[in-house]
Every structure is written in C-alpha cells, then in structure tokens.
C-alpha positions as CSV (number, residue, x, y, z in Angstrom):
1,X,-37.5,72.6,35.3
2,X,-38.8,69.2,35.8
3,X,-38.8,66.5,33.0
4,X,-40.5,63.4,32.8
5,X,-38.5,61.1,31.0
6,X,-39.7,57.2,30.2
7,X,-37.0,54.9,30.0
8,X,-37.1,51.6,28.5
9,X,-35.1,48.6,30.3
10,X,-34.0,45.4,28.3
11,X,-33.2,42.1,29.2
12,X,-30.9,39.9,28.3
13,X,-32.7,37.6,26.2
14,X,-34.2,40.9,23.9
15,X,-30.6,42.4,24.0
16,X,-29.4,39.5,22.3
17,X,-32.5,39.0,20.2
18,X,-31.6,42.1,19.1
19,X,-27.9,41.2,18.2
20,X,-28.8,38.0,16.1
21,X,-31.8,40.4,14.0
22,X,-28.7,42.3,13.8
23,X,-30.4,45.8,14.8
24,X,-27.6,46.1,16.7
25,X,-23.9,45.2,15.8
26,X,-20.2,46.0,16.4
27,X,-20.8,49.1,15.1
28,X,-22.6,50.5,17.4
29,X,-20.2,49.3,20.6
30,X,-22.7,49.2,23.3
31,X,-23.1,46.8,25.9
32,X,-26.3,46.1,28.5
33,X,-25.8,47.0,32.1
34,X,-28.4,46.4,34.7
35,X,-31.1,46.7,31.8
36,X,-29.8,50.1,30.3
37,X,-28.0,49.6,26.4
38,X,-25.0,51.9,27.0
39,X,-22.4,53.4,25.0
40,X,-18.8,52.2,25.0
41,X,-16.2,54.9,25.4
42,X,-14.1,55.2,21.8
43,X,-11.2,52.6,21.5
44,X,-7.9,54.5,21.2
45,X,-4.2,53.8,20.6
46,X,-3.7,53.3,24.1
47,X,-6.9,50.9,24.9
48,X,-6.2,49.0,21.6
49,X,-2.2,48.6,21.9
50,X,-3.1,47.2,26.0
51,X,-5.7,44.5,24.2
52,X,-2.9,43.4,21.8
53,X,-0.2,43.1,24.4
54,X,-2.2,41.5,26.8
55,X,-3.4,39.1,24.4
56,X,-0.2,37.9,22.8
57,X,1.0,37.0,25.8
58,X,-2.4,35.1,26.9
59,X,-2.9,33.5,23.9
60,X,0.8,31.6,23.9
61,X,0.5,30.8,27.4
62,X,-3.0,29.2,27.6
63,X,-2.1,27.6,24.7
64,X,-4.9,24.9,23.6
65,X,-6.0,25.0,27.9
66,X,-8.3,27.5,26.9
67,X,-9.7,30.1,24.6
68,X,-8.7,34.0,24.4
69,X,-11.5,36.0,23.0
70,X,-11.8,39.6,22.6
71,X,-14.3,41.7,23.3
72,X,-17.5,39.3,23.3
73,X,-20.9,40.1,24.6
74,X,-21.2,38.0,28.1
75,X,-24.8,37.3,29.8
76,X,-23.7,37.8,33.1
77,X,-28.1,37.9,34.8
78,X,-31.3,38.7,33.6
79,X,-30.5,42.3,32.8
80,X,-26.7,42.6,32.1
81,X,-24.4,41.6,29.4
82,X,-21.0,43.4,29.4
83,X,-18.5,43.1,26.6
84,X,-15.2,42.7,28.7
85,X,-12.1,43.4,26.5
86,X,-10.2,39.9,27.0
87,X,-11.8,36.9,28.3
88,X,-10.3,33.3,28.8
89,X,-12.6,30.6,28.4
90,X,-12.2,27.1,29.4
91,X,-12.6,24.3,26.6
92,X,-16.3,23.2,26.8
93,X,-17.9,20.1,24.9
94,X,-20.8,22.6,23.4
95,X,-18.8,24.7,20.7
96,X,-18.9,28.4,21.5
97,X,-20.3,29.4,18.1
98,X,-23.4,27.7,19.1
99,X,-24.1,29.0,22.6
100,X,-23.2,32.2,24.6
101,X,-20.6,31.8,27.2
102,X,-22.0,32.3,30.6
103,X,-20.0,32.9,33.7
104,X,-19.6,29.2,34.6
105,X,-16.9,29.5,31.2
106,X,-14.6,32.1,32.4
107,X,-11.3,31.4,34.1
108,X,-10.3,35.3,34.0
109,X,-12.0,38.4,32.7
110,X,-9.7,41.6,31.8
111,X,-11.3,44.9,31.0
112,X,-8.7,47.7,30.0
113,X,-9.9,51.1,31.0
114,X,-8.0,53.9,29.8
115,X,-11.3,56.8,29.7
116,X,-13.5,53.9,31.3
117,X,-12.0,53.4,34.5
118,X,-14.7,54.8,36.7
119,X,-17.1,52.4,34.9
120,X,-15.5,49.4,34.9
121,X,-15.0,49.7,38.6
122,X,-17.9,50.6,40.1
123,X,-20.7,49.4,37.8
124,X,-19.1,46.4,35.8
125,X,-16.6,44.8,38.6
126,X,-19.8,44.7,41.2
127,X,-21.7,42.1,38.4
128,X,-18.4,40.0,38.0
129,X,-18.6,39.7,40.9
130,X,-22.0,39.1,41.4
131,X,-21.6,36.4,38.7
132,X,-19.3,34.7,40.4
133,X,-16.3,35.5,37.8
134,X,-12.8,34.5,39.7
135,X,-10.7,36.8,38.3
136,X,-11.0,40.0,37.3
137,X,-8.0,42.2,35.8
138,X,-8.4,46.0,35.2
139,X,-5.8,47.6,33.1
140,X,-5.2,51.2,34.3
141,X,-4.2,52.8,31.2
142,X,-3.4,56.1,33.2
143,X,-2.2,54.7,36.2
144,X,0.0,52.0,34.4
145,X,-0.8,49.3,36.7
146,X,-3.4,46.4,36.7
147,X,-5.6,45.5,39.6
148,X,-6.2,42.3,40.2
149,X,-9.3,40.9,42.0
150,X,-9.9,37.9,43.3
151,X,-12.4,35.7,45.7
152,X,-15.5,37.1,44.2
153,X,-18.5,37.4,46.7
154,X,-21.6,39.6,46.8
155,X,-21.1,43.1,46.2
156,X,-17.4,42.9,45.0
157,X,-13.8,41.4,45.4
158,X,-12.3,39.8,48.8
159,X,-9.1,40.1,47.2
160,X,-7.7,43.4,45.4
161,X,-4.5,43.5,44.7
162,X,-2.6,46.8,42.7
163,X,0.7,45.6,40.8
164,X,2.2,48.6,39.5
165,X,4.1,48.6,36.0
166,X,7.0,46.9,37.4
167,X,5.2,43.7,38.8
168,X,4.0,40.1,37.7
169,X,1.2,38.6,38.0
170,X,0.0,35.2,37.1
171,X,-3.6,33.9,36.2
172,X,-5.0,31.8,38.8
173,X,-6.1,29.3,36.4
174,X,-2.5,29.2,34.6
175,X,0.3,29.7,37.6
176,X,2.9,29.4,34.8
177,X,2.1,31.9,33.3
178,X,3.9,35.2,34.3
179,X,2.5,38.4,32.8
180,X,4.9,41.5,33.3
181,X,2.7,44.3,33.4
182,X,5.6,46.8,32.2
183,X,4.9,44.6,28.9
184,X,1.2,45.8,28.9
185,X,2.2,49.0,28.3
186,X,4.9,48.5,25.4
C-alpha cells in the first residue's frame, strides 16, 4: 500500500531560528542535513571516551593557535548544518559567541562514528567537502582506525588516507602536532 507522505524541508536560517527560540536544544541532538532535521545516533562510552581523547590531545597542542570546540552546530549551505563532534577553529577578530562559524573558520573537522559510520561517510563527508572544509577525520570506533581526508573538491576527498590504530597523523594546519591514534582508543 501506497502512502503519501508531505515532508517539510528547513533551511538554515529557520533551523537556527529555531535554536535561538530555543524550540530546539541539546536535548533533542539533531542536526540539519540537506533540509531534513535528523536524529543523532545515542552518545555512548565508546563515542564519548574517542571525543575526550581526541580532544585532550588537540586542545594542548593547538594551544592559543586555535579553538577546540565540541560538538557545535556548523552552517555548512542553504540547507545543512551538521554538528561535527570536534572542530578546530582558527582565531577570528569577530568573537564566536556572536556569530556562527562558517566553513571559512575550520582548520580540521573530526566526526567519531562508532553506530554512525555509514552516515558520516556518505551523507556528511560529501558537504565537507562541498564546503570546502580541508580536513576531515573520521574516527572508526569499530574499526579502530581514523581516516583522514584531505584536498576537498566537489563531490568528496582527493586525498583518503586509512591510519590504522598503530599510526600518527598530524593536522595539516598544526605539523607538530602528532596524534597517535592507538591513544584515541585508550
């Protein structure tokens, strides 16, 4: 049996209109993707503990160079704004708490997919990339390893790189910085 169903796509601008009336809030852990307000998968032990790890070590390495924010609500286009898990931004004269960031701010993205992973690569990764975001990092809980993409262009990533748990990798923005993925998953 056939049923009709009407579906009601959002921008941007009324997604967030919607966040400052606060009809909709962390509570409700949703984010807007091409127009549809979907929900987030449930943040376990494993998602959270990958955030915290991966933060710490962000966080003393950029060092005043930037800012390390969790989990914020990013306009990315007229109809999608994910909430990545980590983003570093760089230092801007307009303070953050009085406009979004927009692409233009991020020097790396990092969203850690442990029942997400399916999502986060084939419908978020295609608008970082779409947005121009230079560097994307996707945590494979499951898989502990991270994938790394880099070059962004239309449509996806020139660069993809898989660096299993026993690698490094370093932020293209920071080169000093060496991130031991094995220290991810601690």
């Amino acid at each position: 049996m056939d049923v009709e169903v009407t579906r009601r796509q959002f921008t941007v601008d009324a997604y967030l209109r919607m966040i400052d009336a606060e009809i909709l809030d962390r509570t409700d852990h949703v984010e807007l993707i091409e127009g549809d307000i979907l929900q987030m998968a449930p943040i376990g032990p494993s998602h959270y503990s990958c955030v915290a790890m991966l933060s710490r070590v962000l966080v003393v390495g950029v060092g005043a160079r930037g800012l390390v924010v969790p989990q914020m609500t990013l306009p990315l286009s007229p109809r999608s704004a994910p909430e990545p898990d980590l983003a570093v931004l760089r230092p801007r004269s307009t303070p953050y708490r009085e406009a979004w960031a927009t692409p233009a701010d991020v020097l790396l993205l990092v969203e850690v997919s442990d029942a997400s992973l399916r999502r986060d690569l084939y419908l978020k990764r295609p608008l970082y990339a779409q947005a121009e975001i230079p560097e994307l990092w996707i945590v494979d809980v499951q898989g502990e390893r991270l994938l790394v993409h880099r070059q962004p262009r239309a449509g996806g990533y020139a660069s993809i790189q898989e660096v299993p748990r026993d690698g490094v990798v370093s932020p293209i923005a920071f080169p000093d910085i060496r991130v031991a993925v094995a220290e991810i998953f601690a």
